[in-house]
Each structure stands twice: as C-alpha cells, then as structure tokens.
N, C-alpha and C positions, 0 to 999 in steps of 0.2 A: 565745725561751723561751715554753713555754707558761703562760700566764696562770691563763684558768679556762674550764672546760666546764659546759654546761647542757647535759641530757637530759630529752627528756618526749617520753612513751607509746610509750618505745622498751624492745621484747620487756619484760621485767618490773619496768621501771623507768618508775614512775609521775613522777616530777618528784626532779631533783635538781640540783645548783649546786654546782661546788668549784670552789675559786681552789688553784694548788698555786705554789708557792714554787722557789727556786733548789737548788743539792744535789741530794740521793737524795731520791725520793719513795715509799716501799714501801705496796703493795694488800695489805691480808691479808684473810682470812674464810673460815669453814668452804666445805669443797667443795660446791659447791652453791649459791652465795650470789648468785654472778650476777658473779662480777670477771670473767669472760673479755667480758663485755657491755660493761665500761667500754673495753676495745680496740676491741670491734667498731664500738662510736663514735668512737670516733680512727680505726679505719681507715677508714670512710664520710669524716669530714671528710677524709680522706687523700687521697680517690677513687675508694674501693672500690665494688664493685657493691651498689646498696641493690634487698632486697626485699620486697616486700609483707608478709612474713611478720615481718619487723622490726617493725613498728607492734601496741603491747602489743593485745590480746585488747580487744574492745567498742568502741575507739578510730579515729577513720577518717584520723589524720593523726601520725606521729611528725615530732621535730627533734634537731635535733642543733648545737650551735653553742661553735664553740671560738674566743677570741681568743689571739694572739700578741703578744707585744715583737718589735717590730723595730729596737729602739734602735741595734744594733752591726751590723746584718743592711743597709748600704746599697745592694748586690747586690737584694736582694729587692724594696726602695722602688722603685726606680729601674725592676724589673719590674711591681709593681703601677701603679708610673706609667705604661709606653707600654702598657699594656693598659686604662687608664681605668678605673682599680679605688680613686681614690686614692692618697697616698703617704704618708701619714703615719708616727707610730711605733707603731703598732700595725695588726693587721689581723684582722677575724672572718670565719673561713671558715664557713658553712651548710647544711646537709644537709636537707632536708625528703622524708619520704616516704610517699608517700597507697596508701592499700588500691586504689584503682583503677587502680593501675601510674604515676600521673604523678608524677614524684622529680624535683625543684627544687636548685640550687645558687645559691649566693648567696656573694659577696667584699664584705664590708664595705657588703651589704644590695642590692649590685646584683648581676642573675641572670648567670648565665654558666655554664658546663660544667663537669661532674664533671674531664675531662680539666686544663680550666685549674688548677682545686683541686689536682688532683694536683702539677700542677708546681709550683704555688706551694708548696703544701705541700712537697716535695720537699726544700726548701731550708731548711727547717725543724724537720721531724721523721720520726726512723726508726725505723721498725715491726716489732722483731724477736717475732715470732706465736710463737705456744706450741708449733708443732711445728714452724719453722724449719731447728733444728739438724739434723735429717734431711736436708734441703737439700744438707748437705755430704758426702752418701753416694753424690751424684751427682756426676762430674765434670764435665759441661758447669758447672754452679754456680759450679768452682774461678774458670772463666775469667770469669767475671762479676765474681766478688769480687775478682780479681788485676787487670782492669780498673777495676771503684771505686775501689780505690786508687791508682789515676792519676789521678783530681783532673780538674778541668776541662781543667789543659794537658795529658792523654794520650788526652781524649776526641780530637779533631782526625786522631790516628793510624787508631785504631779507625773513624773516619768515612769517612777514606779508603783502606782497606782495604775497608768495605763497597760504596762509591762504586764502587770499581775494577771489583768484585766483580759488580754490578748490572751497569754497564759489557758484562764479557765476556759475562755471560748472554745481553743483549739480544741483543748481533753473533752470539752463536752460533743462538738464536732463530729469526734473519733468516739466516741461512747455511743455517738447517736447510729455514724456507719456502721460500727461493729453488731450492736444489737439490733437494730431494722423491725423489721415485720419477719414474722415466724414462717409466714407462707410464702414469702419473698424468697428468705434466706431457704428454703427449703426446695422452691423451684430453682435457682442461683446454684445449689449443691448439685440436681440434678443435670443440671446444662454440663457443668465441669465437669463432672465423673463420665456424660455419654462424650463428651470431646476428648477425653483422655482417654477412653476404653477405644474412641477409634484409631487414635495416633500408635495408644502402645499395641494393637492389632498388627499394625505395617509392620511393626519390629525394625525400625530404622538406625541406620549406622552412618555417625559423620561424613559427611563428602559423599553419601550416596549416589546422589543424581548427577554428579559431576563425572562418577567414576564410570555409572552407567553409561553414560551419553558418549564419553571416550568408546567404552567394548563397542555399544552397536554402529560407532564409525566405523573400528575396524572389521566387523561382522561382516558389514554393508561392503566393503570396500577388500575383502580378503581376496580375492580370483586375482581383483590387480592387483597387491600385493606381492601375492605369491610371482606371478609372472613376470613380474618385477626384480623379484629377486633371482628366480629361474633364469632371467636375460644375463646378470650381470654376473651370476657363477661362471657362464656358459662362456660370455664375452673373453672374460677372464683367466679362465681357466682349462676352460675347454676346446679351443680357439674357434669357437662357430656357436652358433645357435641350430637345435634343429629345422628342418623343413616345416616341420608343424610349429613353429616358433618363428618364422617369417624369413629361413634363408635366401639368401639372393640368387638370382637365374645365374646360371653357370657353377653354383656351389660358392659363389665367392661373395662378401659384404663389405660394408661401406664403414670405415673407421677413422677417424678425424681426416679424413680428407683424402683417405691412400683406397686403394681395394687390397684388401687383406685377404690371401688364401685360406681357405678353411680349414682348420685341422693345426693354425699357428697360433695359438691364445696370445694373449697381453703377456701374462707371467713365462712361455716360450720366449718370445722375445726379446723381453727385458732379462732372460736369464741368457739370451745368445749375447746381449750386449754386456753386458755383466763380464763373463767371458773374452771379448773381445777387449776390455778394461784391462780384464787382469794381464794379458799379453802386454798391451802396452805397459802399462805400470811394474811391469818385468825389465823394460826397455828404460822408463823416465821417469822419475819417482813425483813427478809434479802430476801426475795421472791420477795419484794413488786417493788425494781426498774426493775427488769425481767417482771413484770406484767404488769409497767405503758408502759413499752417498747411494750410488744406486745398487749396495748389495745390501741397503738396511731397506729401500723401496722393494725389495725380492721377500727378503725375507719378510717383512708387513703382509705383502700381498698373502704370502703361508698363510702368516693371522688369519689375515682374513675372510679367507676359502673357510676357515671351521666358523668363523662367524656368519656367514652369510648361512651356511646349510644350517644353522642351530634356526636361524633366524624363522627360513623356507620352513621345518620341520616344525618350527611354534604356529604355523599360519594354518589355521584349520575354517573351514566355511562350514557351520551347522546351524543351518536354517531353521533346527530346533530352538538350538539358544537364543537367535537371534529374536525371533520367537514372544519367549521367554524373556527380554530384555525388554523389548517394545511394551508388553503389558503391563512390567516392573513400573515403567515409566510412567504408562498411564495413569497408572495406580499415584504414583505421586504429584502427579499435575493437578489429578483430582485434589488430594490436601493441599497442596498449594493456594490453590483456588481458594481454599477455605482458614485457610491459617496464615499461611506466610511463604512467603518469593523463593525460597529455598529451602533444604531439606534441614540443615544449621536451624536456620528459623524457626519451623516444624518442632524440632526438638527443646527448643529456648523455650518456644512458646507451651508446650506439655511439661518443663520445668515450673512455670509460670502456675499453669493449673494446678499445680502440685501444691505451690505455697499458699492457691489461694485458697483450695481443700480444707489445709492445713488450717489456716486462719479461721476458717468456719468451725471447722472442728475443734477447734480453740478459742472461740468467740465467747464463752464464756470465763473462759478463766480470761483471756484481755479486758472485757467485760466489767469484771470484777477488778484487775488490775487497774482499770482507767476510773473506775470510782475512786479507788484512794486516790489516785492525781488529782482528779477532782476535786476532793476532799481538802486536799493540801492547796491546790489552789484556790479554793477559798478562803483556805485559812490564810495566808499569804494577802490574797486581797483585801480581808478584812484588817491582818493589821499595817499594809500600807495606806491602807483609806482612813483608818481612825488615827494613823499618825499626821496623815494629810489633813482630815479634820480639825484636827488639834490645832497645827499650824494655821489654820485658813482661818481661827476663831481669834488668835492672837494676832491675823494680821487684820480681821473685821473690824476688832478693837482700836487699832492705832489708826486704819482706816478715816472711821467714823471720827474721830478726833482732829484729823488733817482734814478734810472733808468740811468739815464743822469748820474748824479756823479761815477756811478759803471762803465760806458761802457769806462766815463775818464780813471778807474786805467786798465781798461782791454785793452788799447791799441787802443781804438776810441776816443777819448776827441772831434773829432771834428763831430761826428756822435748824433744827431737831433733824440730822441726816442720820443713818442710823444702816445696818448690815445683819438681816435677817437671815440665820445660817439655821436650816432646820432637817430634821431626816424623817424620809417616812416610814412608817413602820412596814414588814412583810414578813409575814412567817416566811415565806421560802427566801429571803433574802439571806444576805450573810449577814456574820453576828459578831456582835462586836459591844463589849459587853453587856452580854447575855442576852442581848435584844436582836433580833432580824429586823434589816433595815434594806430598801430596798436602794440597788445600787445599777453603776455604766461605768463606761471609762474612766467619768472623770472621781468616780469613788461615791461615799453616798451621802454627802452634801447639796442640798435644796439650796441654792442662795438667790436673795432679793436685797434690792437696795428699797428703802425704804424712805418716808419724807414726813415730815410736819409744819409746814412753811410757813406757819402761825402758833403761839402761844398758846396753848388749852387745847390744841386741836391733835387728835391720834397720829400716830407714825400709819400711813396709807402707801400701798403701793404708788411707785412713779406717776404710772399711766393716769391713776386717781387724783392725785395729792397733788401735783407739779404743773404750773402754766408752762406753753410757749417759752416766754421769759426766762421763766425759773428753770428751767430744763435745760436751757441752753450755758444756765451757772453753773447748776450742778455737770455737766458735764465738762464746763473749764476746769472748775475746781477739780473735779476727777483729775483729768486730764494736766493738771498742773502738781497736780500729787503725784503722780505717775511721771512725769516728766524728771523728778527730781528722784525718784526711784529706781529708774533706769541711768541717769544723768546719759540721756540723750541729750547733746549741746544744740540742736536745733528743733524746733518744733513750729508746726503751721498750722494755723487757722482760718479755714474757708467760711467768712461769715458765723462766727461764733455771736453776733450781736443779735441774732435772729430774733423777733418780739420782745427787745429793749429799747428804753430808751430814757432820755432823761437824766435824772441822777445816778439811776442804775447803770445807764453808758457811760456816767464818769468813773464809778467805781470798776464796770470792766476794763474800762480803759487803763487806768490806774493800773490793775492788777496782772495788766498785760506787762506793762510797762515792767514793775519790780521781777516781774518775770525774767523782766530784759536784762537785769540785772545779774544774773549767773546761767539765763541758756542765749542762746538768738533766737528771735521769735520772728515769725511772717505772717502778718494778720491782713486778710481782704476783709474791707469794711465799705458799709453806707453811713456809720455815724460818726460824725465831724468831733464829736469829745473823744473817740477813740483815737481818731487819724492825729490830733493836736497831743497823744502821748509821742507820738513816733520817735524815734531818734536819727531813720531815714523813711523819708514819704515818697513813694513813685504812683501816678498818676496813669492810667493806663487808658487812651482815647482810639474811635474806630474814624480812621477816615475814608472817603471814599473819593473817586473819580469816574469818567465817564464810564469803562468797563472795569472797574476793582474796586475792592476793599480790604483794607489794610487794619490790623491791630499794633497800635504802637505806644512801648511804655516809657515814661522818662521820670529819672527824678526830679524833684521840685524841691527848690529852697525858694527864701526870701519872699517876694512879691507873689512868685507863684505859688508859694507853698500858700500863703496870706488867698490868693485867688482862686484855688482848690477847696479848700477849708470854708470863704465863703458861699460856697457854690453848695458844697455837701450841708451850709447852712440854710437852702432852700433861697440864697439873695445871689448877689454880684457883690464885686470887688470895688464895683463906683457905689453902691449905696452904703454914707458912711456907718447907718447902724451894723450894718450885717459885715463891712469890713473892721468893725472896732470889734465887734462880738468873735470874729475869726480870730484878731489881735491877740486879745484878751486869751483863748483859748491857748493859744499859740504861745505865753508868756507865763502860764502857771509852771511855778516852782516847786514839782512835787517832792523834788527829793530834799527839799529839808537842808536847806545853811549849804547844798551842795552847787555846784553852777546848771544853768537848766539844762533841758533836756537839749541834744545835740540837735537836735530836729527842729527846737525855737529859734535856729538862726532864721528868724524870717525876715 
C-alpha cells in the first residue's frame, strides 16, 4: 500500500506531503490545477523516464519520494533482500532530477537504477494514465492484458515460446551466413587463399621481427662493440691500450684518477696487492678475510679475460648480413601494413584464414547440419506455442466471464465481452497439429477483444462496437480483473470517468469503491458521484501571486469535503440545492447494514 508521497520543485509543485490511507482515495480540482502532475510523480517513482523539463522553473534540483507497506507483500521483502536494498516492512522508492541531465534513483536511500524502481515498484503499484483506455483499440494490447492475467504461473509459457522463438532466429541467421550467394562465397574463398599463399610465402617464425631488429642493432653498432671490448681486455690485462687505440703522450693513461704506467694492467696490480696481503696475513691473521676477498677479485678477473676474448671473437661486422636483415624487415613491415602490428599477429591472423577456408569448405555439410537445428527449432516452437495457446484459451474463457461480471456493476449487465483467439493459416509456418500456422515471439495466437454493448447486436471489434464511455468500463473492468490477478495492493486511476456520466458515474463510482475494499485505490476525477465514494478526498488547487505559481493538494473532510463536491456539482456550497444534493451524495450507505464510507464524515 501506498503510504505517503513528498514532492518538491517538481513542474508546478513547490513542496507538498500527503499520507493517503486504505480504500478509494479520489483527486478532484478544477482543470488546470496540476492533478495529472501528481501521476506524473508516481509514474517517475514507477521508473518512468525523468526530464529536465520536470524540475519547477528557477529551481536546479526536483524529488520525488514515495514509501510503501510491505506488511502482506513478503514476495517483495524477500526481493529487496537479495538485491541489498534492505527488507523490512516498509520501503521508500526516490526519484531525483537535476536541470543538468543527471537523474538519481534511490531504494530505501541507497542509489540503484530507474530499471530496479520499476520492478520493484511493479509488485506494488499500477498505473492506469489518462489516455490508457485507447490502448485497447490496439490488438496487439489484447495480448498483453490476456497475458497479465496469467499471473506469475503463465509467465513460464510465454518465456518459452520467446526462448524457442529466439532459438529459430539464431539457426536461421547462421543457415543464412553459411550458404550466402554462390558468387560471393566464391570471390570470399579467393581473397583468403591469395592472403594466405602471401603470408605462408614469408615463411615466418614466432618472434621474428623482434629477433631481427635486435641483430641489425648489433650489426649497426659491431665496430663499437668490438672496440669496446678491445679497450677493457687491454685495460685490464694488458696494462695499456695500444697507440692506435688512443694511448696517452708519454706512453702513460689516465685511471680513476692516478696516471698509471703502461705496461701495469688492473689484474698486475691487484695481483701485486694480493701479494702484499699475503705478507701481511703471515704477520696478523685479521688481514687474512681482506685477502681471501681480494684473491677471489683476481681470480674473477681470470674469468673473465676468456669472457671478454669469446665475447670480442663473436663480434663480426658483415655488411652483407646486415644487408640482408634490413630487407627481411622490409619485407614484414609490408604485411604488417596489411594484416597485423606484429609478426604473432601475421601468424594468428593466417591461422584465422585457415578456419575460415575451412568453414567454406564445409559450408555444406554446416549447411545441412543447421537445417536439422532448424528443424528442431521449430518443432520446439510449435509445441511451446500450442501449449501457450492452449493456456491463453483457458484463460480467454475465465477472462470473458470476470469481464462480463465487472461490465454488470458498471452499468452494462446486458453487454456480451468476449476473447477472440484465432491463428492464421501459412503453409511455411510452423505446424501444430498438422496445420501451418503463421507465428512471432509471442507464438501463433491472433488475439482481440471483442464487444456487443447491446442485446441482438454481434460481438464487433473495440474500435467498432465501444463508445467513449463504454471503453473507458471496459477497461476498468479489465483493469480490475487484472488487479486481482496480480493482487497488486494498490492501483491508480487517472481519469477513468472519461465520457461518463450520470448513472453510469454512480455505478463507476461504486465499483471503485468495492474495489477499495481488498486493494487501495487512487482515482483523479471530474465527477462528483465518483469523489462522494471516497473514503479519503484531497482537493488539489493552483495558486498564484505577483511572480508564482504554486500547486497545492490538501485533504478535505466535513464542510469542505460538502464544498468540493458542490463545486464538482457545477453550484456553491451557499446554494442550498446544490449543498443538499452534495449532502446527499456524501451520505449514501453503499455498503449495506455497514457504517458509511469513511470519507462521509462530512
């Protein structure tokens, strides 16, 4: 049930706050007043689309915020529970919508999507819009509302009818790619086999171009290299560099800092000092780990005199090769260009052509394998559809009966509703007992709702058969079948009295009322027999001052309830016909030996 809604700086509603109650809840107010605004806020908390243009004039933020009871609703807890929305007995769904496009939802103050609002909301309240009843002048609509009234256990059918449905699409999809056009597939085979004769041409080898572009560094770069290593043999070992190697004037060079005689290497040295170690370490045995240290730096340096000459002796400059590497390379910059950023790639990608060869070359026999699928999915389709059928015919029937009893209290009793379920035929349809029927998603059910709003007169389509008036019953009545179907505990009515009026507005009224009796209901009304079922009436007035305009709703008991009622009676509240005729209204005892309605405290 709905609780209470708050609105603020939404379109011409500066701030307002109602709590509504159990029973019929009737909106009146002169045309103009801004009730269609109070829907438009239920339908955002619903999950409607919010627009910028919603947020009142000068304001840069509208809200919108309704709570529920979910006292009886443990389907719903149980949902807000595995979504982490909470679970308690209550829940407040939130709408925020900002002039700069950014619209916010919020479940019981934590954010989450318009979509989740919906569904949760779903389960709770239903939104019949002020021009709805037109709805039913469409027949696809039939089949959506002969559907809701299958309840959660006929959803299941309907899913796998779509299921099936999706199913055949796909195979047919892949049946269609696979076999093509003959000249297509024939130009398609020659593209792949010349991109594949030029890749396996290269004759390529993982890591290629990486391993290349290393060699022609050091190709490029071998002179210094070598010289390089020539220096630090020489340093090392040989205690000088030669003259053609950049000896220093006097024969002598420059070594961390010292001038070193030529003809004393590093490993000289450090093998004098080594030596000079062991003396001491003969003399003081605390010498001795300084010693073992630098006689394992001597013998490394050995190492490493055969390491450097291996090294020197691998470094060859052939300007041939390098050559030869350079072209290599070209050579794969070119496919690059044409296939892919690396030579890995190159390779993937001539994997690739391989399979799809492959696939052509076997595009028959897939071909043939995707007809059976085919095959199977139709058979699959046709009998989730003739089960679906089957079902849809037994709920047309209880339909048409509940249907029929609502149009009774609505002032038809002798008016003939009726659920035309028909298939049409198609040889290339599917088949379902033994007949080809043409079929879609929703399986191969034709449905219409039908009318005879008079005695003697044929069952005719809606659009044919049905005034104004009568359309607007027939869609209570739906709509009140449906309500109890789903045992949605609240439901809204935006102007359901559309081209009624009279007796027929007491019978709607009425009907709303018993209504009230096992959901909440919310009805915006112009007709004063409707507003006098109420059990709470709020009044919804526009005022204005020198630069505003404000929309604001209050409820009304007693005198005012008495002075609204006359008003919506086309008089005042001082003319005493039209205040006794409000009275009067205000004083019927529908429910029978019961006390009146809570809304006649007037």
């Amino acid at each position: 049930m709905l609780l209470a809604l708050e609105v603020r700086n939404f379109g011409l509603i500066d701030h307002l706050e109602l709590a509504f109650g159990a029973g019929l809840n009737v909106i009146t107010g002169e045309t103009g007043a801004g009730k269609s605004m109070l829907i438009d806020a239920m339908q955002l908390i619903c999950g409607g689309r919010a627009s910028a243009d919603q947020v009142r004039t000068g304001e840069d933020t509208a809200t919108v915020d309704a709570a529920f009871d979910l006292s009886n609703l443990p389907g719903c807890q149980a949902l807000l529970g595995e979504l982490g929305l909470g679970a308690g007995a209550q829940v407040v769904i939130s709408r925020e919508i900002n002039t700069a496009g950014r619209n916010l939802c919020r479940v019981n103050g934590r954010l989450t999507t318009a979509t989740v609002a919906r569904d949760i909301a779903a389960a709770l309240i239903d939104i019949h819009g002020q021009h709805e009843h037109h709805s039913l002048l469409e027949p696809a609509q039939h089949r959506v509302l002969l559907d809701a009234y299958g309840g959660t256990q006929h959803r299941p059918l309907t899913s796998a009818v779509q299921s099936a449905y999706q199913a055949l699409r796909q195979a047919e999809a892949q049946l269609a790619a696979v076999s093509g056009n003959a000249r297509d597939r024939a130009q398609r085979e020659d593209l792949l086999r010349f991109q594949l004769a030029e890749i396996d041409a290269a004759r390529l080898e993982p890591h290629e171009d990486v391993e290349l572009r290393e060699e022609r560094h050091l190709l490029i770069n071998a002179e210094k290299l070598a010289s390089a290593a020539d220096a630090a043999v020489a340093l090392i070992f040989e205690g000088g560099v030669s003259s053609s190697r950049g000896t220093g004037a006097g024969g002598s060079r420059r070594a961390a800092g010292q001038t070193v005689p030529a003809g004393e290497s590093a490993r000289d040295l450090l093998a004098g000092a080594l030596g000079q170690l062991d003396a001491a370490a003969a003399l003081d045995r605390r010498v001795a780990p300084a010693t073992e240290a630098l006689r394992t730096i001597v013998y490394s340096l050995d190492d490493l005199a055969g390491e450097l000459r291996n090294y020197r002796d691998g470094i060859e400059f052939d300007p041939g090769r390098l050559e030869v590497v350079q072209s290599r390379l070209d050579n794969l910059a070119a496919l690059r260009r044409k296939y892919a950023d690396t030579v890995d790639g190159i390779i993937e990608h001539a994997a690739g052509l391989r399979r799809q060869l492959d696939d052509l070359a076997r595009s028959e026999e897939m071909a043939a394998k995707l007809e059976q699928t085919i095959e199977s999915c139709r058979t699959d389709l046709a009998v989730a559809a003739a089960t679906l059928s089957t079902a849809r015919r037994a709920l047309a029937d209880r339909l048409q009966d509940e249907v029929a009893a609502e149009l009774a209290e609505l002032g038809m009793p002798a008016a003939a509703f009726s659920v035309a379920l028909q298939h049409r035929a198609d040889p290339g349809g599917i088949r379902v007992d033994g007949q080809g029927y043409a079929y879609g998603a929703h399986g191969i059910d034709e449905i219409e709702f039908m009318l005879a709003p008079n005695p003697g007169e044929p069952a005719r389509r809606l659009a044919r058969a049905a005034s104004g008036g009568e359309l607007s019953r027939v869609m209570l009545a739906i709509k009140t079948v449906l309500a109890r179907a789903d045992r949605i505990p609240a439901v809204i009515f935006d102007e359901i009295d559309s081209g009624i009026g009279g007796q027929t507005a007491n019978a709607v009224g009425l009907r709303l009322a018993r209504l009230g009796l096992t959901h909440q209901v919310l009805c915006v009304t112009h007709l004063p027999q409707i507003a006098a079922f109420a059990d709470r009436h709020y009044v919804v007035s526009k005022r204005s001052t020198a630069d505003r305009t404000s929309t604001h709703v209050q409820e009304v008991t007693g005198e005012q309830r008495v002075a609204e009622v006359a008003r919506m009676l086309g008089g005042t509240v001082e003319a005493l016909a039209t205040r006794n005729h409000a009275i009067e209204l205000l004083r019927r005892d529908w429910r029978h030996n019961e006390s009146p309605a809570t809304g006649g405290n007037w």
